[in-house]
Each structure stands twice: as structure tokens, then as C-alpha cells.
N, C-alpha and C positions, 0 to 999 in steps of 0.2 A: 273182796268185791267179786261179784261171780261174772262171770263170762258175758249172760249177757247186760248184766249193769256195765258194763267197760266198753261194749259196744255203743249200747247208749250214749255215755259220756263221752266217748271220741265222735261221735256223731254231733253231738249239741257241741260241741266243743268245735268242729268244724264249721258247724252254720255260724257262729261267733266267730272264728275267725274270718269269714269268706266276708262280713259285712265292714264298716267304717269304727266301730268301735274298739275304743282305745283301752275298756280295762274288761273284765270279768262280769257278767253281764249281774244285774242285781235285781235283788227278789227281796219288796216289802210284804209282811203278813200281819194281817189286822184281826184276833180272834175278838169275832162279835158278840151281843147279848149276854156281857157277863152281868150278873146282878141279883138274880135269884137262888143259884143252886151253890153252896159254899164250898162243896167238895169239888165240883167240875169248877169253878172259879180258881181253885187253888192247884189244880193240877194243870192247868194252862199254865199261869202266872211260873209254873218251876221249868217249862218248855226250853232250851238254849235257844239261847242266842237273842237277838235282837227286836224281838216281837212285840206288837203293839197292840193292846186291852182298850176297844170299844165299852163302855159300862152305860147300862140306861140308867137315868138317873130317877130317882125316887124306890129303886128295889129293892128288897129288903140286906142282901150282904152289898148294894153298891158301892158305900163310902169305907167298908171296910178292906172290899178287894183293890178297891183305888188306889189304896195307900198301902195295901202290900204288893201290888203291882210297881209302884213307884219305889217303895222300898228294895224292889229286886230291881232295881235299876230298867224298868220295862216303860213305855211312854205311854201315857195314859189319854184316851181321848173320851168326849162326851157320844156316846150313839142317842140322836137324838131322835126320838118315834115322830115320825111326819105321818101324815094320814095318806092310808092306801086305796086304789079306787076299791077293794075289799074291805070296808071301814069299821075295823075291829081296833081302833084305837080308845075305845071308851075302857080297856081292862091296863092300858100303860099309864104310869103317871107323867104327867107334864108331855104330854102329848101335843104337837100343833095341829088345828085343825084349818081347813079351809073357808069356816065361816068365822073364827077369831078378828077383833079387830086388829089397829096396828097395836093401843095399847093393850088387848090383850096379848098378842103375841110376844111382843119384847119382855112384858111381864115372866113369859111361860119360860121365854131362854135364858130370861136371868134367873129363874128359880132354879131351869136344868143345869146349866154350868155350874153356879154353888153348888150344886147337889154331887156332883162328880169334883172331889179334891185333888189335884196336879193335871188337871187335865189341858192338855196343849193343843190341841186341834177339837173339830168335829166332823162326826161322820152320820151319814144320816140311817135311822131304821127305816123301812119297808119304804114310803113315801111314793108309791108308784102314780098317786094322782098328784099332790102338793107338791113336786118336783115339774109339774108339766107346767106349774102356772107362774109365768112372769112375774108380777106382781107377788106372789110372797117367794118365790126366790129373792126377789128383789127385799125383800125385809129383812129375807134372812141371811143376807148378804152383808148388808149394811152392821145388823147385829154382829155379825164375827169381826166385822172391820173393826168395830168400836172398839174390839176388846183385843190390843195390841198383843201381835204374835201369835193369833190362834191360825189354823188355816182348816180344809174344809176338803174329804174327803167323800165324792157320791158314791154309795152303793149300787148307782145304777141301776136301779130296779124296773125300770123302763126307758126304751132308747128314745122315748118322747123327753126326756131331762130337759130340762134347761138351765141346771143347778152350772153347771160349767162355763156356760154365755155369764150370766152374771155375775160371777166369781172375778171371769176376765173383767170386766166393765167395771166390778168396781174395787176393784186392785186384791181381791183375796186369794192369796195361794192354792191353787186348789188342784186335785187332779180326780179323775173314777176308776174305778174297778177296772180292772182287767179280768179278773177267775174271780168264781167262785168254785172253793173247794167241794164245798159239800151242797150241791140243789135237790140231793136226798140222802141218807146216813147208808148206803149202805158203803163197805168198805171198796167194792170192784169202782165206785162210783169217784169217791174222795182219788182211790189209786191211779185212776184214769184220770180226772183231773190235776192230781200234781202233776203229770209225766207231761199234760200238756202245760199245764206253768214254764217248767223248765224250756219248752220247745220255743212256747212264745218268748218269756227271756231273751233266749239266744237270736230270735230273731231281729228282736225292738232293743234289745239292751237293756230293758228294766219292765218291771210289771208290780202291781199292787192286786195281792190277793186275800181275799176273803173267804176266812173257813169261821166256824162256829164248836163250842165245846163240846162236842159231841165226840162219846168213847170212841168211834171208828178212826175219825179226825186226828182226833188226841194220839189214839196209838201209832196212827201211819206216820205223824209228825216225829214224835218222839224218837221212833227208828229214823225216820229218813233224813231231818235235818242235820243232822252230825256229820252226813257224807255230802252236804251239798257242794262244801271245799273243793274236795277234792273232786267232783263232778266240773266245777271250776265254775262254782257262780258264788255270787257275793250275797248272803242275807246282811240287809243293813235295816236302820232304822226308815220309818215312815217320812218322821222331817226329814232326814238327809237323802231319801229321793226325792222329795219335792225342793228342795234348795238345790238337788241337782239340775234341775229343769230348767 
């Protein structure tokens, strides 16, 4: 470990100590939009350790990576395409939109859940308008409750959400984003973002981040997650921070 990676780590290692928290501060990571590309799909899915596989569902390798996801013991959730106020959802399948009835919508999540096999929670794609509106949060709420033991991760794609209010209100596990790794590929960008993962960690004691399979992503991961140990933070699974809560 070089000089200044040991600096670092006694540093976050102090901000972790100096607060109320009893163990090693923990870091959930959810790689998104697996589904199209089969090589970047399976070179996530071989990632260590504890990592959790978003898959949109109706794409062309979805239900294959789902279940080699699962097969490598990784937790599989649905990314489900909600409509953005940029409304390019007419190219995703099973897409919700904000003019859907209620029967169309419960329709479209039960097609997307089958479509995604082992999948244990949902997390939403883009959804930067359909996250603002009561009312289908409020359906889409209702839909995960139905289906016993899912729970509901927002990507936060706009601090107007309301995915979280109704989550609380109607008993679904849920929690949003902290990081996004990557809000452009280049690698100084992902870099800079991990370093601040770790920071907030150490602050709040746990954090849920979102990166995408993208080669910069993929490689920083690869190297950097093997030493998070020893930097002295816990990667755990998705569900068991949110059962931490």
C-alpha cells in the first residue's frame, strides 16, 4: 500500500472512529443497466465480493445475466425504466409512463419482474419526472408491497423524489443513492468519486452506490475493491444494509 493510500486510510479510519459507530463503516454497490452488452455484463458479475446487478428487463442478455448473476451468488434486482422529464423511454421495454393507467401500469411491473429471474428488490432507471409524482409512486409502491420481500432502491435522479415518502407510508423497505460512481466515464471522474464514497462512509456509517459497466468503472473497481478491508470498510450486500436500518 503506498504512502499516500495509508494516509488516507488512517484518516477515514479516524473520521469513523471520532463518530458513534460501533462497527466498520459499510459500502453497498449496485452496478446498473446490465442487459444489452454480454461481455460488460459478465465482467461485472466476476467483480469480488458482494455486489448487486440492476438488469432492465425485456434486453436482449437480461434473463441470462440474471441468472449468472445469481449463480455467482450476487443479488439480483429489477432496474426498472420510469420516464424522464427527457422522455426517451419509447427505446426501453416495459418502460412506465406517466400517462399509463393504473391497469396499465401493474400490468407493465408484472411483465418487468418476470422478465428479470431471482430478482429481490427494485431500483428505479432514469425516472427523473415519474419519481416526482405522488400518485404513481404511490402505485408503485403499492406493486412492490404486493410482491412479498421485494424492497425499492431510488436512483435519485432528482432531489424532487418522492419515491422515499411513499415507500415510508406504505411499509416498503427502501432507501436512495448516496454516489454515483460514474456521472461521466472518464476514469479522474469514477476515481474522484470512489475516494469520496469512502469519505462519506466514514462519516454516516453506510452508503449505497451506484456505478455502471463501463471499462473505466469496471477497472477502478477491480483494483480497488480488494483493499477496501483493509482501508477498514465493510462491502456488504444491498439487502443487509437495508435490514440494517
Amino acid at each position: 500500500m503506498s504512502l499516500l493510500r495509508t494516509l488516507i486510510a488512517a484518516l477515514l479510519l479516524a473520521l469513523a472512529s471520532g463518530s458513534t459507530a460501533t462497527s466498520p463503516p459499510q459500502i453497498a454497490i449496485i452496478i446498473d443497466d446490465l442487459g444489452y452488452r454480454l461481455d460488460a455484463g459478465q465482467r461485472a458479475i466476476r467483480l469480488p465480493g458482494p455486489i448487486a446487478f440492476a438488469i432492465l428487463p425485456g434486453a436482449p442478455r437480461s434473463k441470462d445475466l440474471a441468472r449468472r448473476a445469481y449463480k455467482n451468488g450476487k443479488e439480483v434486482l429489477l432496474h426498472l425504466p420510469l420516464q424522464a422529464t427527457a422522455n426517451d423511454l419509447d427505446q426501453e421495454p416495459m418502460g412506465i409512463h406517466l400517462d399509463m393507467s393504473r391497469r396499465e401500469f401493474n400490468e407493465t411491473f408484472a411483465r418487468a419482474i418476470a422478465a428479470v429471474p431471482h430478482a429481490i428488490g427494485v431500483n428505479s432507471h432514469r425516472g427523473s419526472l415519474l419519481t416526482r409524482h405522488p400518485g404513481h409512486m404511490q402505485w408503485l409502491m403499492e406493486e412492490i408491497h404486493s410482491h412479498q420481500d421485494l424492497f425499492f432502491v431510488d436512483s435519485f435522479t432528482t432531489h424532487q423524489s418522492v419515491a422515499m415518502q411513499f415507500a415510508d407510508e406504505t411499509g416498503v423497505s427502501a432507501r436512495k443513492r448516496d454516489i454515483f460512481l460514474d456521472p461521466d466515464q472518464d476514469p479522474e471522474t469514477v476515481a474522484r468519486e470512489f475516494e469520496r464514497m469512502k469519505y462519506m462512509a466514514s462519516k454516516r456509517g453506510s452508503v449505497i452506490v451506484i456505478g455502471h459497466p463501463y471499462p473505466a468503472t469496471l477497472e477502478l473497481l477491480e483494483r480497488e475493491l480488494p483493499l477496501l478491508a483493509d482501508e477498514g470498510f465493510e462491502l456488504v450486500t444491498i439487502s443487509e444494509l437495508l435490514n440494517n436500518d
